[in-house]
C-alpha positions as CSV (number, residue, x, y, z in Angstrom):
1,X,0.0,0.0,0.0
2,X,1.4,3.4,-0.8
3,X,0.2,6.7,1.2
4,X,1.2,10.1,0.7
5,X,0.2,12.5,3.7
6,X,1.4,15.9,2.9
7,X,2.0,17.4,6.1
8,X,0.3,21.2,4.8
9,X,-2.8,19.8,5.1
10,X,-2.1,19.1,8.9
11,X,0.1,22.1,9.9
12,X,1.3,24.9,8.8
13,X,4.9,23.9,9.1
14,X,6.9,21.1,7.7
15,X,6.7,17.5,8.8
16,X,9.9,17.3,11.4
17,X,12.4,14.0,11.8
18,X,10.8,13.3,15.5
19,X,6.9,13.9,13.2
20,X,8.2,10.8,10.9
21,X,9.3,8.7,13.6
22,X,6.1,9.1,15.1
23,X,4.0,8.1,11.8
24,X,6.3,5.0,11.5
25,X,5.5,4.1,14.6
26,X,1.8,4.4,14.5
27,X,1.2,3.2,11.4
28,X,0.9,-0.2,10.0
29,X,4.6,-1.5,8.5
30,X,2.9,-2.3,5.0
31,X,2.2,1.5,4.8
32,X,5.4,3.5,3.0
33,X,6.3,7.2,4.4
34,X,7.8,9.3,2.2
35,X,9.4,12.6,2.9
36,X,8.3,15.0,0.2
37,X,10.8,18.4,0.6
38,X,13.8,19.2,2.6
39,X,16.3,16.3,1.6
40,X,19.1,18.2,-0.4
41,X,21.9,16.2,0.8
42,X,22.8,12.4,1.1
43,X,22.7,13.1,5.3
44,X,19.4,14.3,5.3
45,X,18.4,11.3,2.9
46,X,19.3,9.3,5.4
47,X,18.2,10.6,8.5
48,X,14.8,10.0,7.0
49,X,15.6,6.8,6.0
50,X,16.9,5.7,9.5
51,X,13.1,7.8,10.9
52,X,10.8,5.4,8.6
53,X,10.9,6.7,5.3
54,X,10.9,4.3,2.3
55,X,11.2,6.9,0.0
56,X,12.1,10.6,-0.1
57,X,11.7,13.3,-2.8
58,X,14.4,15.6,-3.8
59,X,15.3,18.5,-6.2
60,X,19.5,17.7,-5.5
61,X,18.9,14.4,-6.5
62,X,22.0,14.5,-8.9
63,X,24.4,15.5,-5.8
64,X,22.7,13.2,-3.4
65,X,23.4,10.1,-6.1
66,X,27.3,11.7,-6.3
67,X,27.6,12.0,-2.5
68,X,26.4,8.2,-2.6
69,X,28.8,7.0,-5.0
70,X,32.0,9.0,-3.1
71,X,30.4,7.4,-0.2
72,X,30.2,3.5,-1.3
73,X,33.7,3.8,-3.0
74,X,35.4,4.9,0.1
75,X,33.4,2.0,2.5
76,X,34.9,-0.2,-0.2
77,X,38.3,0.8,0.0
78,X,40.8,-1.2,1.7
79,X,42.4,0.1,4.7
80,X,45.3,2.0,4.7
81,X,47.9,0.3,7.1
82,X,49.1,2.8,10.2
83,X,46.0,4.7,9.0
């Protein structure tokens, strides 16, 4: 089941990281949150990841995907020794 809530129908501010943790938590876990505005970098994309979002929309979704790629390539890299 997909379920888009946008949070201007509810208040007249922005839906806050503590706001998704709460809908995750109160809703069933077949339901998908998605965070609609405010993720313009890759930490942000994953801070509502790790609150309960399945999905995210973004307008830096070009440097998000770039910050993702620097980020996998250096997990991957072997470590240095005396590093």
């Amino acid at each position: 089941m997909r379920t888009d809530l946008p949070s201007t129908c509810f208040a007249p501010t922005g839906v806050t990281i503590e706001d998704l943790r709460l809908m995750r938590a109160h809703t069933n876990p077949n339901v998908q949150i998605k965070a609609a505005s405010g993720v313009r970098t890759l930490e942000k994309a994953l801070e509502v990841y790790q609150a309960g979002c399945s999905r995210f929309g973004a307008t830096a979704t070009v440097t998000i995907l770039e910050d993702w790629k620097a980020h996998l390539k250096q997990v991957a890299a072997p470590a240095q020794p005396g590093a």
